[in-house]
C-alpha positions in Angstrom: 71.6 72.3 99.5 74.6 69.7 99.7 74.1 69.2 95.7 74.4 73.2 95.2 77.0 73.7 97.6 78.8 70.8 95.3 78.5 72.8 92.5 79.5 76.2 94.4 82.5 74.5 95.6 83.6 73.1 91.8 82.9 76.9 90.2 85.1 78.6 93.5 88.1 76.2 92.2 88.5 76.7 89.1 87.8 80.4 89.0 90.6 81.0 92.0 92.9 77.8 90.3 92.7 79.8 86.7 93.0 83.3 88.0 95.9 82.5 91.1 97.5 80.0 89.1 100.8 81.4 88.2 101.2 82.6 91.8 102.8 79.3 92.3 106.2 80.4 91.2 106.3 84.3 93.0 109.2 84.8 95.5 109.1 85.9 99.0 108.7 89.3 99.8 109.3 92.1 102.3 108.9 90.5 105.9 108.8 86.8 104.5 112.8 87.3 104.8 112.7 88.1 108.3 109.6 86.1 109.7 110.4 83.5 107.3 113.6 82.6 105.6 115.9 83.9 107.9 113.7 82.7 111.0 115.2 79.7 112.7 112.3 79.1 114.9 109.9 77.9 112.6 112.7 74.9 111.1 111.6 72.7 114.0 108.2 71.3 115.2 110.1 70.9 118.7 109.8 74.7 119.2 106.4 74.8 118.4 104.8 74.9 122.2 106.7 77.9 122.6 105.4 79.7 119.6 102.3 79.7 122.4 104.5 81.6 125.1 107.3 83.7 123.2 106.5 86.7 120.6 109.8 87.1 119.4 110.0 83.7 118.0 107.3 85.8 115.0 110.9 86.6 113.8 114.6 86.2 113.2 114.6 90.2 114.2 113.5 90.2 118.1 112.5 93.9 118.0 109.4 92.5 114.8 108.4 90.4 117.6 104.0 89.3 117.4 102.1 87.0 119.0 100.6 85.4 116.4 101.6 81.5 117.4 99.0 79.7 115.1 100.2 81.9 112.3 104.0 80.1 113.1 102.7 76.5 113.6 101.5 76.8 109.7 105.2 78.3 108.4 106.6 75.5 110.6 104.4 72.9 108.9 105.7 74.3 105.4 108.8 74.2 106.6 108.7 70.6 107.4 107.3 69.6 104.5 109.1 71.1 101.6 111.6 73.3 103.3 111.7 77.0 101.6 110.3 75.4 98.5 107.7 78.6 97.6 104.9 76.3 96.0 104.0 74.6 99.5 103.7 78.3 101.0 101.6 79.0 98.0 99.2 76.3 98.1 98.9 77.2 102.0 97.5 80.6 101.1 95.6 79.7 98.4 93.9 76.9 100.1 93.2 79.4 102.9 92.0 81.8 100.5 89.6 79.1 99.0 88.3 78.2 102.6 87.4 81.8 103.1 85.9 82.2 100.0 83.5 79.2 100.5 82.6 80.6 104.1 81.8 83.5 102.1 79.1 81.4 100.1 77.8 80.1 102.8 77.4 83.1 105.1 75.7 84.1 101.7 73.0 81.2 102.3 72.5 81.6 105.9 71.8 85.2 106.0 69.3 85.7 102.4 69.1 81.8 101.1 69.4 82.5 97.5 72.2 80.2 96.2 73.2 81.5 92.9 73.2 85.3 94.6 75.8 83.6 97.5 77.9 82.1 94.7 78.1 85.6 92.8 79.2 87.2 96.4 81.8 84.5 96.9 83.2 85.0 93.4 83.3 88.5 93.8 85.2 88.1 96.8 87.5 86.0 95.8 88.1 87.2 92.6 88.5 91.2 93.2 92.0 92.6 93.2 92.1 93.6 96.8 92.4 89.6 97.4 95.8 89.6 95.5 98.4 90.8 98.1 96.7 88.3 101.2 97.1 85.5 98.6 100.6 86.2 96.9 102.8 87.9 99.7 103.1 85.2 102.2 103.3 86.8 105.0 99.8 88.2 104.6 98.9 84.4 105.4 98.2 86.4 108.5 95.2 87.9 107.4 93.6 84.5 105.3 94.3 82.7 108.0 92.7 84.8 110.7 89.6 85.3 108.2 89.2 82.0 108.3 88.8 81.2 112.0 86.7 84.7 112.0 84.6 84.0 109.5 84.1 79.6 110.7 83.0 80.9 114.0 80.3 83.7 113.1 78.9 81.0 111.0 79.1 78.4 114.4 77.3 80.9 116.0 74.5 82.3 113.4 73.9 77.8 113.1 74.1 77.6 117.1 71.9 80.8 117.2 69.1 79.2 114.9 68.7 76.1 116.7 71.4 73.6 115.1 72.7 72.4 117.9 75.0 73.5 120.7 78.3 71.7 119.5 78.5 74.6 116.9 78.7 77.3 119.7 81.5 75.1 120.9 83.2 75.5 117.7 82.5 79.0 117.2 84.3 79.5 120.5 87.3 77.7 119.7 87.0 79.0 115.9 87.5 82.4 117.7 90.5 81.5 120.3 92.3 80.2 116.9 91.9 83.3 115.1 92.6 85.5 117.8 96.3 83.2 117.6 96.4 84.2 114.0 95.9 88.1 114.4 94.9 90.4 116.4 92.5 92.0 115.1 89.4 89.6 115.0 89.3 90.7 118.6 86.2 92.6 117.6 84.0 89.5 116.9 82.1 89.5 120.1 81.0 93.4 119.0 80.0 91.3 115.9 78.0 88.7 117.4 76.2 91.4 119.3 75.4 93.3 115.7 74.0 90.0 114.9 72.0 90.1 117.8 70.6 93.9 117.2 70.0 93.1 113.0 70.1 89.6 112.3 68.4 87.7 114.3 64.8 87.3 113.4 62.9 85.7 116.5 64.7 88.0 119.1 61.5 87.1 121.7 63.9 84.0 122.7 67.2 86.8 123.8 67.0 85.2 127.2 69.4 85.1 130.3 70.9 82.0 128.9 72.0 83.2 125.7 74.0 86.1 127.8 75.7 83.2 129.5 76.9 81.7 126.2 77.7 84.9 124.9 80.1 86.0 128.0 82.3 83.3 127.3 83.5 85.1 123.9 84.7 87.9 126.3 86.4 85.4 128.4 88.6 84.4 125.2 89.7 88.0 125.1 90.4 88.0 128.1 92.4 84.8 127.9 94.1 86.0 124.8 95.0 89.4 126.4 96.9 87.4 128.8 98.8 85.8 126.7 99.8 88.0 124.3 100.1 90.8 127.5 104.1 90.9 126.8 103.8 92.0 123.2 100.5 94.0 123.4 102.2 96.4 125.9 105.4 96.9 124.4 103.5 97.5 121.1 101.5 100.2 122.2 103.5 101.8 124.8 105.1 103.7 122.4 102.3 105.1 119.7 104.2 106.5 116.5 101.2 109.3 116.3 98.9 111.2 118.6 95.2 110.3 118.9 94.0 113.6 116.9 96.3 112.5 113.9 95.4 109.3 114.2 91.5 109.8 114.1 92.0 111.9 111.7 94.2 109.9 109.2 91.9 107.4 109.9 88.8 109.1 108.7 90.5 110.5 105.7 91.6 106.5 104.7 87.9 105.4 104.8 87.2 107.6 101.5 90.6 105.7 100.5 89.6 102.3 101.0 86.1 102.9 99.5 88.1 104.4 96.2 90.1 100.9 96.5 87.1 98.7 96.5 85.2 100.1 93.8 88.2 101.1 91.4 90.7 98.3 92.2 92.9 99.8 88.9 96.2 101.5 90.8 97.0 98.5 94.0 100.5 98.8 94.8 102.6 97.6 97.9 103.3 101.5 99.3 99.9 103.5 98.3 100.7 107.4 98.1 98.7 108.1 101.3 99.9 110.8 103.9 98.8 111.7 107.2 95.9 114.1 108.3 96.8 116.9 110.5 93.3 117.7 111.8 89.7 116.8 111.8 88.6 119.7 109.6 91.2 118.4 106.5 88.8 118.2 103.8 89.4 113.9 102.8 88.9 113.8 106.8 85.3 115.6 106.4 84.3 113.5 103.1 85.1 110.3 105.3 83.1 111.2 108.0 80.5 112.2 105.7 80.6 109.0 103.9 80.3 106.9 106.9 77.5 108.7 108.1 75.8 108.9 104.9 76.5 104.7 105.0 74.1 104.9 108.4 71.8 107.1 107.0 70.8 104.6 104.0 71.1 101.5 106.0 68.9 102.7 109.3 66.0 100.7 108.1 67.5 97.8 106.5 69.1 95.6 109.3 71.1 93.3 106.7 72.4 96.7 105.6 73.4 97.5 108.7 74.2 94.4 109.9 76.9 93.5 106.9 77.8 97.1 107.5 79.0 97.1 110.9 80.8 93.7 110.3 82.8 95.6 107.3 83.7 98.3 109.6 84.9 96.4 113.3 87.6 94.5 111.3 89.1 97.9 110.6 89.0 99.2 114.2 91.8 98.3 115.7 94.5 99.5 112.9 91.8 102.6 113.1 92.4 103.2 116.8 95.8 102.0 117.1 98.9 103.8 115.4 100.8 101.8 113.1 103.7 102.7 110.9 102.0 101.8 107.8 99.0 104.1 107.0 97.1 102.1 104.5 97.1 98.7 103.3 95.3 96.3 101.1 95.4 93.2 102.7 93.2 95.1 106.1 90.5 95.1 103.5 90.2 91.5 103.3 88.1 90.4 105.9 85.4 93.8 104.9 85.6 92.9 101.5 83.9 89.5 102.4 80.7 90.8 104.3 80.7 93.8 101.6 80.6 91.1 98.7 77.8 89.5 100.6 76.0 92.3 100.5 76.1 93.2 96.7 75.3 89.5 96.4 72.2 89.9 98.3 71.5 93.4 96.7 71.7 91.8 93.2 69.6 88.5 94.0 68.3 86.3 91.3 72.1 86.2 89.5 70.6 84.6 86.4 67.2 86.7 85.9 67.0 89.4 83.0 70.0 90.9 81.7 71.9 90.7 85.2 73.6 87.6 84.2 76.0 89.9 81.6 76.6 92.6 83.9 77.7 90.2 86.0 80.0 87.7 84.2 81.5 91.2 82.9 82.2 91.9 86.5 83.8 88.8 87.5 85.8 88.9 84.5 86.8 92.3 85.1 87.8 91.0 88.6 89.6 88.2 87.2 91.7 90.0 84.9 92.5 92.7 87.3 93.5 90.0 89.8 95.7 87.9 87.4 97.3 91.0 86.2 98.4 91.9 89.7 99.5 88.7 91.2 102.3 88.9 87.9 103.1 91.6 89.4 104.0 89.8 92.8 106.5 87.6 90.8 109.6 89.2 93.0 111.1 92.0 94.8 112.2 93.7 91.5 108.8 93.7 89.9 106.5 94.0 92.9 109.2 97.9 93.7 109.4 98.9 90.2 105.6 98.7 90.2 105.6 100.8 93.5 108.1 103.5 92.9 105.8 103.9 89.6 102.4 104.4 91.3 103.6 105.9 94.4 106.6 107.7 93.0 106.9 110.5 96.0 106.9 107.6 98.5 110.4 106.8 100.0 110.2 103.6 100.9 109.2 102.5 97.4 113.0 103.7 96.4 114.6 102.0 99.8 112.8 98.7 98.4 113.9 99.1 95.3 117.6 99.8 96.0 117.3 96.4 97.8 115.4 94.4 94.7 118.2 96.3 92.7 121.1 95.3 94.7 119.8 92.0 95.4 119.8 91.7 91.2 123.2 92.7 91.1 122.2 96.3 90.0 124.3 98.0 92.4 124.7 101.3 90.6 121.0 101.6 89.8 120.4 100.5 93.5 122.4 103.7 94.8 120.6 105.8 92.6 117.2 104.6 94.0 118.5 105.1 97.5 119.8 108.5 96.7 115.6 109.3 95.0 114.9 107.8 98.7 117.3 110.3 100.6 115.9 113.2 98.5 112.6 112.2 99.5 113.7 111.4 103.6 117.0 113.1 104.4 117.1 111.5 108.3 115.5 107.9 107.0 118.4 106.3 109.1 117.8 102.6 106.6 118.6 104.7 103.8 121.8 106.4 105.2 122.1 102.4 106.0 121.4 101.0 102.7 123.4 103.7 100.9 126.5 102.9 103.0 126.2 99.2 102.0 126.3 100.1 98.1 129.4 102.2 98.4 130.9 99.7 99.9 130.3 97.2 96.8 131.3 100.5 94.8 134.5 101.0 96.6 133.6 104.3 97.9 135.1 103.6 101.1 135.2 107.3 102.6 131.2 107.9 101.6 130.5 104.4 103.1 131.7 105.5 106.0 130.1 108.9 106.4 126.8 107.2 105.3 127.4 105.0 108.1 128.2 107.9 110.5 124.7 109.8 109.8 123.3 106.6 110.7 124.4 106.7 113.6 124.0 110.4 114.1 120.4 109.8 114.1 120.6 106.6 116.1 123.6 106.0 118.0 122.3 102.8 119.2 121.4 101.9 115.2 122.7 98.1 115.6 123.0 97.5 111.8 125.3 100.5 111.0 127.5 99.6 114.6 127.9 96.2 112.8 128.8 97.1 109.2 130.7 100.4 110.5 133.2 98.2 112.6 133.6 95.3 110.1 133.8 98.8 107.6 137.4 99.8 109.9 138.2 96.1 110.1 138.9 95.9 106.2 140.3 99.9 106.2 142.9 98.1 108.7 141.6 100.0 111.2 141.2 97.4 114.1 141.8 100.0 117.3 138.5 102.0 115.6 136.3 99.0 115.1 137.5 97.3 118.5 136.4 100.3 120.2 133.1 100.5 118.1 131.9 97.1 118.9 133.6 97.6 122.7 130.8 101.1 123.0 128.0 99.0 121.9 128.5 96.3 124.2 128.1 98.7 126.7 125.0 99.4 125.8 123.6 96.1 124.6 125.6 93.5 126.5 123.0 91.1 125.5 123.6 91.3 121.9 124.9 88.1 120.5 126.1 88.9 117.2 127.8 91.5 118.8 130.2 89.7 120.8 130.9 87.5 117.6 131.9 90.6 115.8 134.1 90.8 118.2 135.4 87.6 118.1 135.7 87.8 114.4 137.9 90.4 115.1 139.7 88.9 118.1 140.5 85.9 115.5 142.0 88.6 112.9 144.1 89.6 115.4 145.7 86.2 116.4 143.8 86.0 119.9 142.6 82.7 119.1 141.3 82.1 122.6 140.0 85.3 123.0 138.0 85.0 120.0 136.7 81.4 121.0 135.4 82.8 124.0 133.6 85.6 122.1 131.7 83.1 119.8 130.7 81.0 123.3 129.0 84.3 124.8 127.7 84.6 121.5 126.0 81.0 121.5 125.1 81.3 125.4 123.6 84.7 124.4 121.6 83.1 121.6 122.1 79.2 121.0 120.3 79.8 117.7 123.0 82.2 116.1 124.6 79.3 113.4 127.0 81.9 112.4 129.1 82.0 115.6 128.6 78.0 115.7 130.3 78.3 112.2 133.0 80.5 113.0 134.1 78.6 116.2 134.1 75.2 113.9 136.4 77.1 111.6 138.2 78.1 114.4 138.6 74.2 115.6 139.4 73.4 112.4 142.2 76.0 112.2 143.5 74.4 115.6 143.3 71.1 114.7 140.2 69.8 116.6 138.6 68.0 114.0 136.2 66.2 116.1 134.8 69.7 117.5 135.1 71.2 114.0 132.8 68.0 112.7 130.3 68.7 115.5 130.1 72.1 115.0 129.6 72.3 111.3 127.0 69.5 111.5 125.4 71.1 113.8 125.1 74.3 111.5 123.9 72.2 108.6 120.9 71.0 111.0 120.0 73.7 112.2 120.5 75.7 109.1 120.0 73.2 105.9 120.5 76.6 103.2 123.8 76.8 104.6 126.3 77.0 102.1 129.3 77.1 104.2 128.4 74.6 106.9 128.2 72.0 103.5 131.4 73.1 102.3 133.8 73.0 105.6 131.9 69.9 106.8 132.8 68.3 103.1 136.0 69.5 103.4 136.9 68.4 106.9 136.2 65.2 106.4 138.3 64.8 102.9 141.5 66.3 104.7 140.8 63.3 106.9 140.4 60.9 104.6 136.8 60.0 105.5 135.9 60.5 101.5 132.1 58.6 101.6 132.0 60.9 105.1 132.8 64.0 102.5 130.4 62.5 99.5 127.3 62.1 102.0 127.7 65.7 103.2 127.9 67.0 99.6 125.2 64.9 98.4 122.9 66.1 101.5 123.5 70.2 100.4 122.9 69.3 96.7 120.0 67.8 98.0 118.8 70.9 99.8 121.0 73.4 97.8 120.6 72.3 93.8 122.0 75.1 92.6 125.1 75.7 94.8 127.6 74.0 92.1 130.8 74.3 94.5 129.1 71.1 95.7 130.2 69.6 92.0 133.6 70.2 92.6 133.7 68.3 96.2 132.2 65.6 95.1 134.2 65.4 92.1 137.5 65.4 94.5 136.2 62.4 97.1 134.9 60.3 94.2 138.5 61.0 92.4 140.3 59.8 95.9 137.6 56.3 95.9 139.3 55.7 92.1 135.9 56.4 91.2 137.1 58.4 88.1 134.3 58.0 85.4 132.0 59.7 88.8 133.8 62.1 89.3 134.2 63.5 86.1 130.6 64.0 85.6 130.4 65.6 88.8 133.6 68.1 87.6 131.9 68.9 83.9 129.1 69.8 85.9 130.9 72.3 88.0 132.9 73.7 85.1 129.7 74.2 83.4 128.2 76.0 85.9 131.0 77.2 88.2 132.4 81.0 88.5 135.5 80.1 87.4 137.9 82.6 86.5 140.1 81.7 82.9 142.9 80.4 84.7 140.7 77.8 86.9 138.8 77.1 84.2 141.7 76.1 82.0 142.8 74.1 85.1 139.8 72.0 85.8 140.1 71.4 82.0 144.0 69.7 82.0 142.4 67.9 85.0 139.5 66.1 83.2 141.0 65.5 80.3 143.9 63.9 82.6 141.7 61.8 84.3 139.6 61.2 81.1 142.7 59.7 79.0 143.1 57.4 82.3 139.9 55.7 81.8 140.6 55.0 77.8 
């Protein structure tokens, strides 16, 4: 068994290396921004114990907030390791994916023995389409990761269960407790291990008392976990975004979707074009009940039917049962699609006999090309939309996302148009009036900028974004009294909003109250310690005063806490060359081209300390280097050119 598993292992490897590849070089997506890039909790091991005890640390947004603290540890250990480098996120996933594939393999061996048939199921799982999203958006990590612990402790238990010892119960329970701490919804395993009970285990004469005492303990995890997590379960379902009918209902209707999805993997997207059902007797709703009771009817005497059928279905209970924004999606399929490929593993059997072996390298190939095809598609935000507002054209949030992979690209025309398909599609979406208002800005449409922003907050009066952008919005009209009174209304109504009061104190600064503005940024940073921005704009404002030895502690602390930051680098750099401190100024520089490669500005600083050392042969590499790849208008360009010619006939 060790020598096939060997070989099993080898075959997994290459197939998922060859097919997920050129995944390695995909960019974040979607939520990886906000759970991710712009999250500082996860920059520090330090904070990791309170991952354990705090949801909103699942994000830089607080209102996102999850408790999914294992999830964290693992972006904090990439994080640590190679920064926001995207190929150590990458190899996290796919590594994850690998794991779940082998447990795939052998769940495949425990449950019908034949080898080759558990191979076939674990290359069918890992190699259908459906897999793509969990392994190429990073923040689906989420649903690998909880697979994993899901599917290490059914296997604990089926070993425990046929007589292999007692120390894999022990690791089945803890197996469970960790995925539990990845997501939520492997809360159903103990309903699993009870299917088990009911179709899988052979020699049920031994179902003693005892095995109900080991068994109760599962419960007491969900218990445990409940606790825990009791702060963001209750604010998450407090408010359900559809009634029970609807949900049921919409529910029913996506079974017939997700069997469509599984069987003709050919039209994935990010957004699927999937509405809501109004009632039970909606005609999808009656085909997906039918279909699930049809799935009963033909497993009722085959137990491994049932069995690998029931454990399809729990996974998909609790988005089933719950309301949740997002009606569909591929990546809740995941942890199905590995007891379903089981199943056709087992259903097909001897791999190799007859004339099976074609159909099924046709298959896998099939699988594999689908797969490859897609993950391309993941490559970034302006790929992974276009492909969305293609397929799912009469969806709106495939235009919102789009105007955002458009504006990100510099596309700002094309991006209002997108968000203008996305208002025809969802006149009071209030991120759309949002997003719209932002592109006029960058259009100079000040006046539609500023209605945009005022339907915004027509539909949400407390809408923080639009507050924000409408006030600094009246701030560059001039307008101070109107944005002063803006930010003033919603600090009455968030007074615990920390980027609120540094809006103010950006705008306390524009108006000469330096000391008014200084205390702004403090309630800011006593509000919220981790804000960086108000920690930078106080250090400019030290440095403005002449407090260089608080301007140098402030900006250092920025670029610690926030190594990306472009500005901390810069102001710290420059500080300490107004001062004289040049090997202070070429460290700091050194350290953001270190983190930053491609921030050039970086050049130019360097080139001006090593210039002041008499360094001149040093520092005109470092200046070519930023004329090369600086934004330099003509007349700074010609400028930086006198200079190194200057400096170049000096060293003849």
């Amino acid at each position: 068994m060790h020598r096939e598993t060997s070989i099993a292992l080898v075959v997994l490897s290459v197939a998922l290396g060859g097919v997920y590849y050129a995944s390695l070089a995909n960019s974040f997506h979607y939520d990886d921004f906000h759970s991710i890039v712009e999250n500082p909790h996860i920059r520090s091991l330090v904070r990791v114990p309170e991952f354990f005890v705090d949801p909103s640390l699942f994000s830089s947004m607080p209102e996102r907030a999850m408790y999914r603290p294992l999830l964290l540890v693992g972006y904090a250990l990439n994080y640590a390791i190679g920064g926001y480098g995207l190929v150590g996120y990458h190899i996290g996933n796919g590594l994850l994916h690998l794991a779940c594939v082998l447990w795939v393999y052998l769940l495949g061996r425990r449950l019908h023995g034949d080898w080759q048939a558990a191979l076939f199921a674990a290359l069918l799982f890992g190699l259908h389409p459906l897999t793509a999203e969990p392994v190429n958006y990073i923040s689906s990590r989420s649903e690998t990761q909880a697979a994993f612990f899901y599917l290490a402790a059914l296997l604990g238990y089926l070993r425990w269960r046929q007589g292999e010892g007692r120390r894999f119960w022990l690791l089945s329970l803890a197996a469970f407790f960790c995925a539990l701490l990845s997501k939520s919804v492997t809360v159903v395993l103990p309903v699993a291990l009870l299917a088990y009970e009911q179709w899988g285990q052979k020699d049920r004469q031994e179902r003693g008392d005892r095995y109900v005492l080991y068994y109760l303990p599962y419960w007491g995890v969900v218990v445990g976990y409940l606790v825990l997590a009791q702060s963001w379960l209750g604010s998450s379902l407090a408010h359900p975004v559809r009634g029970v009918v609807e949900q049921l209902a919409t529910q029913a209707k996506a079974a017939v979707y997700y069997v469509h999805m599984l069987i003709a993997p050919v039209r994935l997207t990010v957004e699927h074009p999937f509405s809501t059902a109004r009632a039970l007797s909606d005609v999808p709703v009656v085909l997906g009940m039918a279909a699930i009771a049809s799935a009963v009817w033909f497993g009722r005497r085959r137990p491994l039917v049932l069995l690998l059928g029931s454990w399809a279905i729990l996974p998909l209970l609790p988005s089933s049962l719950v309301p949740l924004n997002v009606l569909v999606n591929e990546h809740r399929l995941y942890l199905p699609l590995a007891f379903l490929a089981v199943g056709v593993g087992w259903s097909v059997g001897g791999v190799w006999r007859g004339g099976r072996v074609v159909l099924v390298v046709a298959l896998l190939a099939i699988c594999a090309s689908l797969t490859h095809a897609r993950s391309l598609v993941w490559r970034d935000e302006l790929s992974l939309w276009s492909d969305a507002a293609l397929k799912a054209p009469q969806m709106y949030r495939t235009h919102l996302h789009l105007g955002g992979a458009l504006e990100q690209s510099g596309q700002v025309q094309a991006a209002l148009a997108s968000y203008d398909r996305a208002l025809a599609l969802a006149p009071d979406a209030i991120e759309v009036h949002y997003n719209r208002g932002r592109v006029l800005i960058m259009l100079g449409q000040a006046d539609a900028a500023l209605e945009a922003y005022g339907r915004c907050l027509e539909l949400d009066p407390n809408y923080l974004p639009a507050q924000i952008n409408l006030a600094a919005l009246y701030q560059d009209l001039r307008q101070l009294t109107a944005a002063e009174d803006l930010l003033r209304s919603a600090l009455r109504g968030r007074p615990e909003e920390a980027e609120l009061w540094r809006r103010l104190g950006l705008l306390q600064k524009k108006q000469g109250r330096e000391a008014a503005a200084a205390q702004m940024y403090a309630r800011a940073l006593a509000l919220d310690p981790a804000l960086v921005e108000a920690r930078y704009n106080l250090g400019n404002l030290y440095r403005e005063q002449g407090r260089w030895a608080e301007a140098g502690a402030a900006f250092e602390q920025v670029v610690r806490e926030r190594p990306d930051h472009v500005g901390g680098y810069r102001n710290l750099g420059d500080l300490h060359l107004e001062r004289g401190a040049f090997q202070a100024a070429i460290e700091v520089w050194s350290r953001g081209l270190r983190e930053l490669p491609h921030e050039v500005i970086f050049y130019y600083g360097l080139g001006q300390a090593l210039e002041a050392q008499n360094r001149i042969e040093a520092a005109l590499v470092n200046y070519r280097f930023f004329l090369q790849g600086g934004s330099l208008n003509p007349q700074q360009a010609a400028g930086l050119k006198r200079r190194i010619e200057e400096l170049a006939a000096s060293v003849r």
